[in-house]
N, C-alpha and C positions, 0 to 999 in steps of 0.2 A: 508343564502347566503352572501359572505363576496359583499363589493366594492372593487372594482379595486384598490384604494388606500391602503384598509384594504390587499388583496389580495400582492402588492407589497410589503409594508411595513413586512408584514409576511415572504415572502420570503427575504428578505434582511435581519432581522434578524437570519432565519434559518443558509443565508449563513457567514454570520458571526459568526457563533457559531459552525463550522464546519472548524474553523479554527485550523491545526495541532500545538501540543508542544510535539518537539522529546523528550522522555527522555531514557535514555540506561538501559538494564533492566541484560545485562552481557556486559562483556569486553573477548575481546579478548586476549587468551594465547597460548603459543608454542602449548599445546596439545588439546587447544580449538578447537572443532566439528563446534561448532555453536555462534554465534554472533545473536541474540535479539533485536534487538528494537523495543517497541511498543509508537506508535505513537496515545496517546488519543487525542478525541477533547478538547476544550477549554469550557465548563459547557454547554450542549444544555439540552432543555427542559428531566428530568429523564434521563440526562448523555446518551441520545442516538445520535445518529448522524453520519455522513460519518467517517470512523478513518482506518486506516490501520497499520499494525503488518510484519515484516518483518522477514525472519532468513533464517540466513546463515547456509549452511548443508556441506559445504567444509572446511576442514581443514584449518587453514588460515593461519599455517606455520611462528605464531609468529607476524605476521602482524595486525596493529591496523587498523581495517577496516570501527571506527568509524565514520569518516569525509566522508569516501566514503558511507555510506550507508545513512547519513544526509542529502548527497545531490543528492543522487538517489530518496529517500523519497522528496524531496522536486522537482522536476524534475515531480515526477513520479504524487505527489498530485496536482500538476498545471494540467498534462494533463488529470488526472481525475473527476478532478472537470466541467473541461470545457467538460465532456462528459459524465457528469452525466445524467441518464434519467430522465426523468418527473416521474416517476413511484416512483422513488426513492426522488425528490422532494419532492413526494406528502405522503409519510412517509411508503412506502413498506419496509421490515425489510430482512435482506438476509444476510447473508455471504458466499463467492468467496475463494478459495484455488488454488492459481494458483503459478506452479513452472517453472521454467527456469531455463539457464545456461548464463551466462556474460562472453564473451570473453574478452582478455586481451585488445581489440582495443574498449570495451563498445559495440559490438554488440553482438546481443543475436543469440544462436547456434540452426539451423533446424526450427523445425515445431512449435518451442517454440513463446509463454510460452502453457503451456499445463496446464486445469480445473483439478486439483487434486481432489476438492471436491466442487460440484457445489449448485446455492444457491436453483438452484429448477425452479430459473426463469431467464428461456433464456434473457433477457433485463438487469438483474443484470450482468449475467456472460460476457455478451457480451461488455456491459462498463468496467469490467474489463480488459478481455482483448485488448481493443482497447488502453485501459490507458496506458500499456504494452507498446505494438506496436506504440503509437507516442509518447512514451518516447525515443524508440533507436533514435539514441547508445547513451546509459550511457556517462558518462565520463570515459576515459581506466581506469584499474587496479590500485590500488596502486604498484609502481615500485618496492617494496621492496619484494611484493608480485608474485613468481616465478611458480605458475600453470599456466595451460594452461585456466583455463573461474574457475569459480565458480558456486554452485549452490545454489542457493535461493528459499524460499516458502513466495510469499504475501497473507498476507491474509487480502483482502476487509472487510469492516463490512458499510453493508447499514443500521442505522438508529437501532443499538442493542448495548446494555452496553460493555465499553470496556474488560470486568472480562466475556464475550461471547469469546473474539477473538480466545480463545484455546479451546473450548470446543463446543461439540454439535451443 
């Protein structure tokens, strides 16, 4: 049984080690599908820890989408951090597949975001989505950028290696 001080101290480091470093993993082109960033954490115990993975599934019409999706990711990891469950503190392991559409005003379109592929456990999926929902609204569109919303796939990783985030 930990002390209260072993117990905080534990968790402040956890939550420090769960701190994001965006890096680009494709760049955006005229006939570019998708835009990429994966968002690992900063070294947590065997590289696991809260990280999120991003991609863009709309054409992006030549538009560099990078800055706008840096700071959606960093929007979006504040409010998930702050709605992390205990479950997921306490070192429950999951990954969240959740897709939307971003309107050109940064709000997000209908019944979205919608669980594309779920972790299994209602309490994961459900801070995902809430992270979503008090993230809107984004910041609007890049201007350059002329569709109507875009669509994206996040994907969560509760507390699994980030070479997990595409797979199984």
């Amino acid at each position: 049984m930990f002390s209260l001080g072993t117990a905080l101290a534990r968790l402040l480091a956890h939550t420090l080690t769960v701190a994001l470093v965006l890096s680009c993993a494709a760049s955006a082109t005229a006939e570019s599908r998708q835009v990429v960033q994966k968002v690992p954490s900063n070294g947590g115990v065997g590289g696991a820890d809260q990280t999120t993975s991003v991609e863009m599934l709309t054409p992006t019409q030549g538009v560099d989408f990078k800055d706008y999706i840096a700071t959606m990711l960093t929007i979006l990891k504040r409010n998930w951090y702050a709605l992390m469950p205990e479950l997921a503190r306490e070192g429950e392991r999951g990954r969240v597949h959740l897709r939307f559409h971003i309107q050109q005003n940064g709000t997000i379109l209908g019944p979205d975001p919608s669980i594309e592929k779920s972790s299994g456990k209602e309490t994961l999926d459900r801070a995902a989505v809430a992270a979503v929902r008090s993230s809107v609204p984004f910041p609007p569109l890049p201007a350059a950028f002329h569709g109507r919303n875009i669509e994206v796939r996040f994907i969560f990783r509760y507390n699994l290696p980030l070479k997990s985030a595409y797979t199984n």
